[in-house]
N, C-alpha and C positions, 0 to 999 in steps of 0.2 A: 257506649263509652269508647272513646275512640284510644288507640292504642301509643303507650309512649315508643317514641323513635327509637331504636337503637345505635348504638355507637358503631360503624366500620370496624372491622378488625384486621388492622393492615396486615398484609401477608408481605414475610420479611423476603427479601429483593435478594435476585439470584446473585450470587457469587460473580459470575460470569460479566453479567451486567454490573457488577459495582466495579469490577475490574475496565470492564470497558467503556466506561462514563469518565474513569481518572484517566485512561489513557488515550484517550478518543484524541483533547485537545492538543497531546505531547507526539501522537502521530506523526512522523517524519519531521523531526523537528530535535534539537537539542538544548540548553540552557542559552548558550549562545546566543540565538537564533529567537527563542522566547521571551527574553529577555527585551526584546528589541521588538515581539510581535510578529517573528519575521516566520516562512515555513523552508526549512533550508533543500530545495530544490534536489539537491545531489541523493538524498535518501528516496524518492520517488521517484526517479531516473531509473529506466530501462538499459542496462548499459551491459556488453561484454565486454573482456579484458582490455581487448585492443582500444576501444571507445573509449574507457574510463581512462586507459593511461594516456590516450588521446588529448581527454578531459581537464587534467591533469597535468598536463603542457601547457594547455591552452591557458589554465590559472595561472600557473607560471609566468608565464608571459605575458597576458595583460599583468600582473602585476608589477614584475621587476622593471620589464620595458616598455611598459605604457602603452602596449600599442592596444587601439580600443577594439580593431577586427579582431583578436583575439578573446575579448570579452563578450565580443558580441556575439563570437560562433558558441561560447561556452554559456549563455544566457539562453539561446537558441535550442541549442541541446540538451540543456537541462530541462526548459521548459514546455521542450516539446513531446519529449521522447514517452512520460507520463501518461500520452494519450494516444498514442498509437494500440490500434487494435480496441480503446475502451476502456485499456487496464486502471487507469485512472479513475476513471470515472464506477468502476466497477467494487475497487476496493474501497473509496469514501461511499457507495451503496453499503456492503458489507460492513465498513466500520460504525455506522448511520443504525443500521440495523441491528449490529451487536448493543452498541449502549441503549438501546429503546429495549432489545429485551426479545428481539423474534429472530435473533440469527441463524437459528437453526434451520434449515433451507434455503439460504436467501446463497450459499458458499455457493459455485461450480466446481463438482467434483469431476477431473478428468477421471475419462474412463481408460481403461487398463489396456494396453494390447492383449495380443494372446503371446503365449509363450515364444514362436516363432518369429512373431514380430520386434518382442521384445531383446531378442536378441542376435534380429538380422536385420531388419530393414529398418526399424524405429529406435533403435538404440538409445536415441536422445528426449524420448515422449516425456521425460520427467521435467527437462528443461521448456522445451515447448511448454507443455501447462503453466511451469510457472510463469512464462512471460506471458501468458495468456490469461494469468491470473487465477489461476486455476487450482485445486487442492489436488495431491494427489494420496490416496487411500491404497494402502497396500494388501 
């Protein structure tokens, strides 16, 4: 007598992953910008201060004065700055990864200096990682 099928019994879905399914699509991007479909470029931009206020001109100015070289070096740099080094492409991996549910491994955790370093030669390893895209773990 051959045996009846049983039912699955779904196993309720990590926290983590339902968090990162709703936010995966809002990912750099704000109501504005979604609204329209759009991914607003400036939230994935790799940019220091000077850069951004740089950036920040440049909006300015294509917009009041029309002139289009300024939009175009502001399109430029927005849209490129993303993918220097990978970091781009490295955090839609990561974010790819979180909502499917296997994020755990998938991060680059910078690794520490040692204490010497930390506060003579590398002062700045915190920032590195992050433009490297990097976690860093204390």
């Amino acid at each position: 007598m051959s045996e009846r099928p049983r039912r699955k019994e779904e196993t309720p879905e990590d926290p983590v992953v339902t968090v990162a399914k709703a936010l995966a699509p809002q990912m750099g991007s704000d109501p504005k910008h979604l609204s329209k479909q759009e991914i607003d470029q400036r939230k994935f931009a790799v940019l220091n201060e000077p850069c951004q206020a740089a950036m920040g001109h440049f909006s300015y100015r294509a917009k009041v004065d029309q002139i289009r070289y300024f939009q175009e070096m502001l399109e430029w740099e927005l849209s490129t700055t993303p993918s220097i080094g990978g970091l781009g492409r490295r955090q839609v991996i990561q974010t790819v990864a979180a909502a499917a549910g296997v994020g755990k491994g998938v991060l680059d955790v910078a690794e520490k200096p040692n204490i010497l370093a930390r506060n003579i030669t590398q002062r700045d390893w915190k920032e590195k990682a992050a433009k490297e895209g990097k976690v860093t773990v204390e």
